[in-house]
C-alpha positions in Angstrom: 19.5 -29.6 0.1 19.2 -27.3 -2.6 18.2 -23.3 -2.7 15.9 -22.1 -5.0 15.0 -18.8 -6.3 11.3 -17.3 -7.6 9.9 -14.1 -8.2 6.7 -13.1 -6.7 4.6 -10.0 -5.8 2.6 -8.5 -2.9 0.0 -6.6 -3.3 -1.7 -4.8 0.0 -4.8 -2.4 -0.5 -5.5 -0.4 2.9 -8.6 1.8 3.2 -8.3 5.1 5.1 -10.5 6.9 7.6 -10.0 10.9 8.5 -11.3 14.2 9.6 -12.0 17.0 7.9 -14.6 20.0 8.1 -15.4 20.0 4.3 -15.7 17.7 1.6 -13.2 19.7 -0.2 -11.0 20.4 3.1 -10.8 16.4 2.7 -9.6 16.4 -0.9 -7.5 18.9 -0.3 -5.5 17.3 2.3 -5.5 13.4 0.0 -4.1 15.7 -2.8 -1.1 17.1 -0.4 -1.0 13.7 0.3 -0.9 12.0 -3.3 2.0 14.8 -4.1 4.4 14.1 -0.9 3.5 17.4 0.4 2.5 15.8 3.5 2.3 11.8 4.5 -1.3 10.5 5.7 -0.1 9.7 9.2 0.0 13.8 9.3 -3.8 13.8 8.8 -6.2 14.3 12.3 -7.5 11.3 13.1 -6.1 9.1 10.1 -6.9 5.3 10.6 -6.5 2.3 8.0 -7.1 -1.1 7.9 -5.9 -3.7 5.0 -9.2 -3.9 3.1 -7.5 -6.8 0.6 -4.3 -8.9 0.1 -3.2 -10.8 -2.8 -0.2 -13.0 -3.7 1.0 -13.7 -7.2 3.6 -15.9 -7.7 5.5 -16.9 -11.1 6.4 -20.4 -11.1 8.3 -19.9 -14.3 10.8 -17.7 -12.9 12.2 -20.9 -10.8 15.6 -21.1 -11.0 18.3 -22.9 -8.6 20.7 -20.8 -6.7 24.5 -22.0 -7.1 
């Protein structure tokens, strides 16, 4: 039997849940967040869930492994 090789790609997009007191106390934290400052788990009551999944793969990158 042979091996084979081929690229291919994940994508997972998650959507986030959390609590703030303000609308701004909210973007405050996602920007801390979006510039490593902190990581979302840090956030009060952060949940997620995967809201969409896609596959791409590239049959023209086939190639046999030797």
């Amino acid at each position: 039997m042979a091996t084979f090789a081929i690229w291919y790609s994940e994508v997972e997009t998650f959507k986030g849940y959390f609590e703030a007191e303000t609308e701004e106390q909210a973007l405050e934290l996602i920007e801390k967040v979006r510039d490593g400052i902190i990581d979302y788990t840090d956030i009060e009551g952060w949940e997620s869930y995967v809201a969409d999944y896609s596959l791409d793969v590239d049959p023209g990158t086939l190639k046999p492994v030797n």
